[in-house]
KOLLUM-376114 format. One record per residue (C-alpha): residue number from 0; y, x, z. Coordinates in steps of 0.02 Angstrom, whole numbers, padded with zeros to 5 digits. Example, Ala and Ser with C-alpha at 12.3 -4.5 7.8 and 13.67 -1.06 7.14 Angstrom:
2
   k     c2     c1     c3
   0 -00225  00615  00390
   1 -00053  00684  00357
This chain:
82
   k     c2     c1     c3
   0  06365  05456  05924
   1  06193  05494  06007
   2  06209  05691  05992
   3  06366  05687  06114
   4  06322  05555  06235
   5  06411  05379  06306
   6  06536  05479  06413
   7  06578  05595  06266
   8  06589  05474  06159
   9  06704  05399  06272
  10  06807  05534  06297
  11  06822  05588  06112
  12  06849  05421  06075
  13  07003  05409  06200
  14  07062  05568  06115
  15  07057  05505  05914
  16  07125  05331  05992
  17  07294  05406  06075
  18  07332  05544  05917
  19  07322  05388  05798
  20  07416  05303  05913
  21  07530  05433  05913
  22  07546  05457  05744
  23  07555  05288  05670
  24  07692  05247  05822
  25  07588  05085  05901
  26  07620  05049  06057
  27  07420  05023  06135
  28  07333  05050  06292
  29  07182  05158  06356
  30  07080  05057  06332
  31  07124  04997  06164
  32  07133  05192  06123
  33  06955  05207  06183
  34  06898  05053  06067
  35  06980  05107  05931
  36  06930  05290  05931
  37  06733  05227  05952
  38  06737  05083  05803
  39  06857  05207  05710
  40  06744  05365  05705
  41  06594  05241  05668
  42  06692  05151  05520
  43  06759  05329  05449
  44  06594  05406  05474
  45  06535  05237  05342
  46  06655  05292  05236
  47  06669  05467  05210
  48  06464  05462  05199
  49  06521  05342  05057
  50  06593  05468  04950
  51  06453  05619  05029
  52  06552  05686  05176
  53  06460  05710  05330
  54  06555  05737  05493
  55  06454  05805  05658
  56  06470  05886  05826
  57  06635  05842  05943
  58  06785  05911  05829
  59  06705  05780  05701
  60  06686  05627  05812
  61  06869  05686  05823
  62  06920  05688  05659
  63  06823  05540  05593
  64  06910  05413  05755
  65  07069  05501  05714
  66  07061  05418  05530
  67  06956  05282  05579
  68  07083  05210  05713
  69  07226  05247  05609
  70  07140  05133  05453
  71  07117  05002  05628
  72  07305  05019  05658
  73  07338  04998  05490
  74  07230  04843  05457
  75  07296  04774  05617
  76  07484  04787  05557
  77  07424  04671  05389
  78  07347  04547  05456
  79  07485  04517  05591
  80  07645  04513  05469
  81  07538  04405  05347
């Protein structure tokens, strides 16, 4: 996340965070949003590169923590009713 900076990141990251948590109905905080919009967009950015799909600028950090944190949510729901 180098070409938006540490407060963009931030902020994006805050974003993709609360519209998973929206849409996969978990019940997290800001910070938790923030975390999980950052290590999101970084793990969906590993993946769709995977497969050749290359994600830049703001509305992609978007994008990529949006699916990123919503795999987190989803991993996180697994491991806790296993």
């Amino acid at each position: 996340m180098e070409q938006i900076g540490w407060i963009g990141a931030i902020i994006i990251g805050g974003l993709a965070g609360w519209f998973a948590e929206m849409f996969m109905k978990s019940n997290q905080g800001v910070l938790m949003n923030i975390l999980l919009g950052i290590v999101g967009s970084a793990l969906a950015n590993v993946l769709l590169g995977l497969v050749g799909v290359i994600l830049t600028g703001w509305l992609g950090y978007l994008i990529a923590g949006f699916i990123g944190a919503c795999i987190l949510i989803a991993i996180g729901r697994m491991l806790r009713s296993s």
